[in-house]
N, C-alpha and C positions, 0 to 999 in steps of 0.2 A: 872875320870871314869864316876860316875853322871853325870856330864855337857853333856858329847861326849853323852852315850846312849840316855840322851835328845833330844841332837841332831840328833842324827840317828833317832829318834822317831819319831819329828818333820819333818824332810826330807821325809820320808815315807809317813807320814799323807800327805804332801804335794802333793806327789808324787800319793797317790791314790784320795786326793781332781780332781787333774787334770784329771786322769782318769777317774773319775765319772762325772766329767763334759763333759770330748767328747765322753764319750756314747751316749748320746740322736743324735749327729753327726754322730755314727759311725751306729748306727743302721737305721739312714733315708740312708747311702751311703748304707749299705747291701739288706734294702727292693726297695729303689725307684731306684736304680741306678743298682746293680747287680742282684737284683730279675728280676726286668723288664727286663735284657737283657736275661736271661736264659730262661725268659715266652717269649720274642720273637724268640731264637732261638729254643725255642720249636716249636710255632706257623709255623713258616718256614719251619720243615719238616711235616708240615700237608698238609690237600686240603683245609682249610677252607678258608672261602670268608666273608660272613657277620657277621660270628661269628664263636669264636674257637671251633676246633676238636678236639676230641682226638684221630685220625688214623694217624697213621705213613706213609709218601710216601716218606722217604727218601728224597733224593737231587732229587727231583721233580720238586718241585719250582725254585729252581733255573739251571733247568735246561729251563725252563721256560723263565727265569726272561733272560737268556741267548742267547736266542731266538727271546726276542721282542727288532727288530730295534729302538725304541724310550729307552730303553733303553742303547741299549749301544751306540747311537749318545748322550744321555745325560755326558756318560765317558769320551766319545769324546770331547764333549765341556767343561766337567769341566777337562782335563789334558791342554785344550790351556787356559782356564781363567785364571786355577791355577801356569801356568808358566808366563805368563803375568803380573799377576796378583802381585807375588812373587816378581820378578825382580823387576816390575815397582814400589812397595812401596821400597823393597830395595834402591836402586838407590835412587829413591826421596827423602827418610826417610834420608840418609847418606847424600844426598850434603845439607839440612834442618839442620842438626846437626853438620855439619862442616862447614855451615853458622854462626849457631847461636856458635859454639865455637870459634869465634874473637871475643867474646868480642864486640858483637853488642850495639850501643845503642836503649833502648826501648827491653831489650831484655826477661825480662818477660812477656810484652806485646806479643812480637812475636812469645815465646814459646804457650803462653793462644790458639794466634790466629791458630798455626799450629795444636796443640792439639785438640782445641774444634771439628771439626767434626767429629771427632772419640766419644764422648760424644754422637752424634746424633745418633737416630734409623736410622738402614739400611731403612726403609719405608720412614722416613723422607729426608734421601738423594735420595733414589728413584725416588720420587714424583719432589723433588728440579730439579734431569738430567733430569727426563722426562719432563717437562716444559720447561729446557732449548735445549734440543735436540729437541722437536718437531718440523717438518719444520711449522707448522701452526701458532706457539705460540714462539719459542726460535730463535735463532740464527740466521737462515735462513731469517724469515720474520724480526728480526730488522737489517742484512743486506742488504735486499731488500727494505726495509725503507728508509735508507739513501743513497738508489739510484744504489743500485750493484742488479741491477734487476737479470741476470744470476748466480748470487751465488746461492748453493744449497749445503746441508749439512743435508741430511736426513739418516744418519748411524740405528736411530734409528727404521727407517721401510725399511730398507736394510736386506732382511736374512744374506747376506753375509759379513756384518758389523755390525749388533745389538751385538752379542755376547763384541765387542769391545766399546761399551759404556759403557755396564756394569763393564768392565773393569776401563775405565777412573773414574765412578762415585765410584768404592769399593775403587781405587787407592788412589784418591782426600781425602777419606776417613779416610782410614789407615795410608797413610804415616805418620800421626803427630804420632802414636805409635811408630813406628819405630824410628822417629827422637827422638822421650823421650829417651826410652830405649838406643839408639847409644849415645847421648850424654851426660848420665850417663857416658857410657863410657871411651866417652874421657875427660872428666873431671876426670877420675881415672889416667889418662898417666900421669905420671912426665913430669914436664915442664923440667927437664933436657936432655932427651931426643931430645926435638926439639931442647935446643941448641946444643948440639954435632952436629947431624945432620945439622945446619947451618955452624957450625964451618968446617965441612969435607966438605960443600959445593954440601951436595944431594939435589935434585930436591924436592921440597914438595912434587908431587905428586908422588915421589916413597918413599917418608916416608908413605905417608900414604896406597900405597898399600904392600912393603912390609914389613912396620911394624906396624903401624896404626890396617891394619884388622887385622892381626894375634891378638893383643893384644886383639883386641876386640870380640875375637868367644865367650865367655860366652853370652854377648849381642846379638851376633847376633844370635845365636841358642836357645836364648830365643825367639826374633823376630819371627825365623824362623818356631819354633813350634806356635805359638801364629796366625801366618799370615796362615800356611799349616790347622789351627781351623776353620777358618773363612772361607776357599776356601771349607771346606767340608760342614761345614753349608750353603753356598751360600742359601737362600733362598727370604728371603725379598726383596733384591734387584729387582733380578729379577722379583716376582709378580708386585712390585710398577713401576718399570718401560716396562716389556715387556707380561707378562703376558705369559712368555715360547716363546711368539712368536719373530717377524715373522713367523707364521707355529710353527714347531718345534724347531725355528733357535736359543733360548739361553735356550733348557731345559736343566734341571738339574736335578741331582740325588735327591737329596732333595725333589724338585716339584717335581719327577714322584713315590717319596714314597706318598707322601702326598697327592696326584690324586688318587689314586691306593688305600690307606686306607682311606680314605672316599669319592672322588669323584666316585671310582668304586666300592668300598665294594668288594677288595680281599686282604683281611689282611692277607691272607699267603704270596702273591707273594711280596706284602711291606715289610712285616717280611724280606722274604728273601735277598733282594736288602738292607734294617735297616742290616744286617749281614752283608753281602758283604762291607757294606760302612763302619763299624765298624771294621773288619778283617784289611779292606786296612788301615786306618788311626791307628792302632798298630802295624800295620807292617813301618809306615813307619815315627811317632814319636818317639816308642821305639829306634829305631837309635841313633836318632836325643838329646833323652833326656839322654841316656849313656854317649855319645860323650860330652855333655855338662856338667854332673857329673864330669865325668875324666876330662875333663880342670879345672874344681874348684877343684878337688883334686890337681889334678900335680901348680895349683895357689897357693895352700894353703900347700907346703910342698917346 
């Protein structure tokens, strides 16, 4: 009886040790992270511009913010990056992970290698495409180099293709994420499974679409929420290589908060656009991260 209540004691102690230690955690999440969003959702139903107000205009701003064409050609262009964008690490990410799961040789070398640009800053990959994209400096001029004088590959000062580099350059980027995470994955599959399936004589590639993905939706809705992060933060990229431009041809919501609160000194209309982009990305991880819960339940039962 002694011993046990000890033990409950001890458990306790333990159990409020822990607690006192992610206080100092829970309280930077409360001020910096939920304060800030309810002082910007505040700010957003104001007029303020250089500095905050305390009057009320309702859904003003953003009615506003709803209004201005550089706006909403920014949604425009972040729904084709972020589908592009999506897919094309997807894709890569998977045939990268069911590369490297034969049993490659050199194959921690070639995970290090597919990984590592994902380690790099968006800025530093930026700078890297734009050097290689420029027709003055990349690609163009070392094919015309060795003599293909009529080659020309200048996407980057194309309005109607810029948006598509940055695509290639986030892609190049990402996919080693993807390939980590998927090939946790499949190194979780039983190796019995592929044999049956040789033994009944199914085609690989429909092991692995219809039963491959299926096994692996925890992973890929990790993935999924992780890449859908990154397409709303789009920012660095962009400045490092386009600068929003051609014109307006790869703005993004991000750059036109970030113009808007300090390039224009109207911290309401930013506020409001900071909400709108906050709203869309709980409305459409909250899904995503349920969905992912209940398969590690229904996994773990």
């Amino acid at each position: 009886m002694v011993a046990a209540r000890a033990s409950r004691t001890r458990s306790r102690a333990a159990c409020w040790s822990a607690y006192i230690a992610l206080l100092p955690m829970v309280l930077t999440v409360l001020g910096a992270y939920v304060g800030t969003m309810l002082w910007t959702a505040r700010v957003s139903v104001s007029s303020a511009r250089i500095f905050p107000t305390g009057d009320f205009v309702g859904i003003g701003q953003y009615e506003r913010l709803f209004r201005n064409a550089r706006w909403l050609l920014s949604l425009e262009n972040l729904a084709v990056y972020g589908v592009l964008f999506i897919a094309g690490s997807l894709v890569l990410g998977f045939l990268l992970a069911v590369f490297i799961d034969q049993k490659v040789m050199g194959e921690g070398t070639l995970r290090t290698v597919f990984l590592y640009p994902y380690a790099m800053s968006f800025v530093a990959t930026g700078l890297v495409w734009q050097w290689i994209l420029n027709p003055e400096l990349g690609i163009q001029r070392v094919a015309r180099q060795l003599g293909f004088e009529d080659f020309t590959f200048g996407w980057i000062v194309d309005q109607d293709k810029a948006l598509y580099t940055i695509v290639l350059a986030t892609v190049w980027q990402a996919s080693g994420l993807v390939m980590a995470l998927l090939l946790s994955g499949l190194r979780g599959i039983d190796d019995e499974l592929w044999k049956a399936a040789r033994i009944d004589g199914i085609p690989v590639w429909r092991v692995y679409i219809n039963i491959v993905l299926p096994l692996l939706w925890p992973a890929l809705s990790t993935a999924l929420i992780l890449l859908f992060a990154l397409v709303v933060k789009l920012f660095d990229a962009v400045v490092a290589m386009t600068q929003g431009g051609p014109g307006t041809a790869t703005e993004v919501p991000a750059k036109f908060i970030m113009d808007y609160l300090f390039g224009r000194a109207n911290i309401g209309l930013a506020s409001a656009a900071s909400i709108v982009l906050l709203t869309t990305v709980v409305a459409i991880v909250a899904p995503l991260y349920y969905a992912r819960a209940r398969a590690v339940q229904r996994g773990l039962k």
